[in-house]
C-alpha positions as CSV (number, residue, x, y, z in Angstrom):
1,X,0.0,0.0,0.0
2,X,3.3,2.4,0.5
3,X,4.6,1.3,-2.0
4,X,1.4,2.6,-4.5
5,X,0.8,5.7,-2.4
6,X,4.7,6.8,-2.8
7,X,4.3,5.4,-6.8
8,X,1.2,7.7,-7.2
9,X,2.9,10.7,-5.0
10,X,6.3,10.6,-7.5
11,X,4.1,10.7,-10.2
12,X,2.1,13.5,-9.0
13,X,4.8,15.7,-8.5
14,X,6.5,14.4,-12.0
15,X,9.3,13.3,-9.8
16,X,9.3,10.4,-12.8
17,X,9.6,12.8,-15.2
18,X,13.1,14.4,-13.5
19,X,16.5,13.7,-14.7
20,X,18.7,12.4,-11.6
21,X,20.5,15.6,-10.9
22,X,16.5,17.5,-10.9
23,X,15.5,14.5,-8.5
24,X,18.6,14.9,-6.5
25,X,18.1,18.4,-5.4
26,X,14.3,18.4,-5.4
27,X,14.7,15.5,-2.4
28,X,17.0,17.3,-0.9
29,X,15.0,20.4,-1.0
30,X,12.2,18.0,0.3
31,X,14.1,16.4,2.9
32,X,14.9,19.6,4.4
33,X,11.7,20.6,4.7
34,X,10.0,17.5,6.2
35,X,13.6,17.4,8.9
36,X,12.9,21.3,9.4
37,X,9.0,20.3,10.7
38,X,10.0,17.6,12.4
39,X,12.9,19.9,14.3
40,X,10.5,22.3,14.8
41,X,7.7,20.5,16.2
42,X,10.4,18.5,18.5
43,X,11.5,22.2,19.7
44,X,7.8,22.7,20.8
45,X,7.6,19.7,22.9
46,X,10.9,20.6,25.0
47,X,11.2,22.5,27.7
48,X,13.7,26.2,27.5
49,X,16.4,23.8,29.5
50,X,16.8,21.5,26.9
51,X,16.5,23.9,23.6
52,X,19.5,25.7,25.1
53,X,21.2,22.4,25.4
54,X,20.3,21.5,21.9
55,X,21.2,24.9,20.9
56,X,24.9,24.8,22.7
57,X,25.1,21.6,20.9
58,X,24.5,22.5,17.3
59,X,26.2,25.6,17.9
60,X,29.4,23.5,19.1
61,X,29.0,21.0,16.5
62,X,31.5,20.7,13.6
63,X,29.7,21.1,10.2
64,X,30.6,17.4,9.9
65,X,28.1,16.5,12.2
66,X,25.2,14.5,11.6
67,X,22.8,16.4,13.4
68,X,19.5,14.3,12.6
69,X,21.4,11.1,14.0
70,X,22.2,13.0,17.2
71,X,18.3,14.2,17.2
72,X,17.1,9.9,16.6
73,X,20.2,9.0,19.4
74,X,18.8,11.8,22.0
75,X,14.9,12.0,21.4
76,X,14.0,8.5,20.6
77,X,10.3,10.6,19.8
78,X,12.2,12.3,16.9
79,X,11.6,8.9,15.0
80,X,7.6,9.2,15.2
81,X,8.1,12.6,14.6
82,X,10.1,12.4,11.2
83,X,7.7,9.9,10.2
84,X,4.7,12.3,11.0
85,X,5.6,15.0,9.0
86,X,6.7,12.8,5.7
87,X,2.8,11.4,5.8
88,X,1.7,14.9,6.2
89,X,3.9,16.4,3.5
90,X,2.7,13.3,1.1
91,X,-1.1,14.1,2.2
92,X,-0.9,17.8,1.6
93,X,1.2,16.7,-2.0
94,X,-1.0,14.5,-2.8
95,X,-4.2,16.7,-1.9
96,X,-2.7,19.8,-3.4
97,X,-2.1,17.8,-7.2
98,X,-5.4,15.9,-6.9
C-alpha cells in the first residue's frame, strides 16, 4: 500500500519525469523541509532547558556533524516525529495535485 501511495505521489509531482540531478536536489530540498518540521515540532515539545542544550550543541558541533542522528540518538520521539511530518507532506502533495 506504501509502496502505491509513494508510486502515485512521485508521479504526481512528475518526480518520474526528473532527470537524476532535478530529482537529487528536489529531495533534498524535500528532505529539508520535512527534517525542518520535524525539528520544529520537536522544539515545541521541550522545555527552554533542553533547547538551550540543543542549541549549545549545534552551535558547538563541527559542520561534519550529523545532526538528525544526534536528534534519533537523543529524542527517541524524533523517530515518530520524522515519520509524522513525511505522511503529512505526502497528504498535503497529494491533496494539493489531486
Amino acid at each position: 500500500m506504501e509502496q502505491e501511495i509513494n508510486s502515485e505521489l512521485a508521479t504526481l509531482l512528475g518526480i518520474d519525469q526528473m532527470s537524476e540531478s532535478e530529482k537529487a536536489v528536489f529531495l533534498e530540498r524535500t528532505g529539508n523541509i520535512i527534517i525542518d518540521g520535524a525539528v520544529g515540532k520537536l522544539l515545541m515539545s521541550l522545555e527552554p532547558d533542553q533547547v538551550a542544550k540543543i542549541e549549545a550543541y549545534v552551535d558547538a558541533a563541527p559542520e561534519t556533524t550529523d545532526i538528525f542522528e544526534y536528534f534519533l540518538k537523543t529524542y527517541p520521539d524524533f523517530q515518530s516525529i520524522v515519520e509524522e511530518e513525511v505522511a503529512n507532506y505526502q497528504a498535503e502533495a497529494t491533496e494539493i495535485l489531486s
